[in-house]
C-alpha positions in Angstrom: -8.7 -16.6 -46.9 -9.1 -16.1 -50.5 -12.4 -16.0 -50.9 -12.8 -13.6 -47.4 -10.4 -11.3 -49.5 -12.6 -11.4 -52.3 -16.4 -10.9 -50.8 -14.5 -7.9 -48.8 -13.4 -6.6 -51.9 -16.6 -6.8 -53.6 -18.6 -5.0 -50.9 -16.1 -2.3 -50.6 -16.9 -1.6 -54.1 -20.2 -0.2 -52.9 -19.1 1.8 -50.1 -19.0 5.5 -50.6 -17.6 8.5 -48.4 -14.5 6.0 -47.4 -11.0 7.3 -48.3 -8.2 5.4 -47.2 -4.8 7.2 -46.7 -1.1 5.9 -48.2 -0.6 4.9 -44.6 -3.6 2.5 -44.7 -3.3 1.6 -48.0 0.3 0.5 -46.3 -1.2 -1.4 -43.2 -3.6 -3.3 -45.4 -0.6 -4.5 -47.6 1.8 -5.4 -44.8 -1.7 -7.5 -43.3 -1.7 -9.2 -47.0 2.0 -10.0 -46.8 1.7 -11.6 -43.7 -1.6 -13.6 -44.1 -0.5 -14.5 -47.4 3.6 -15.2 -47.6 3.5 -16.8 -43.4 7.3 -16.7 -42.5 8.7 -20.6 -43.4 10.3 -22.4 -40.5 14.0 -23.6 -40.3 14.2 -27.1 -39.6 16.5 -27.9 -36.6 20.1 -30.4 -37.5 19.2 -33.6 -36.7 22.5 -35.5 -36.6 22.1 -35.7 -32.8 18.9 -38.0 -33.6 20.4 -39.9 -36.5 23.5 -40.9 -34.6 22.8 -44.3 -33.1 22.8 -44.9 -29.1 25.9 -45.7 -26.9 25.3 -49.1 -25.5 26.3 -49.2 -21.9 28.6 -51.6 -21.0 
């Protein structure tokens, strides 16, 4: 992801006539959040699985 970050980056340095409003300049910064810092996932309790099996009787 990095490096498609960075060839974008290079080749927008060449492109002329393209302004990019505080509300895209926002978008593209929310996109970088998000590609970048993925939401981490809570891991479930487990006791249920630790806890060893009733033995039928």
């Amino acid at each position: 992801m990095a490096l498609v970050w960075a060839v974008l980056d290079r080749a927008s340095r060449g492109w002329r006539g393209f302004t990019i409003t505080a509300t895209g300049t926002g978008l593209l910064q929310d996109l970088r959040r998000q590609l970048l810092d993925p939401p981490i996932q809570i891991r479930r309790h487990t006791t249920e699985i630790n806890q060893p099996a009733a033995t039928a009787a």
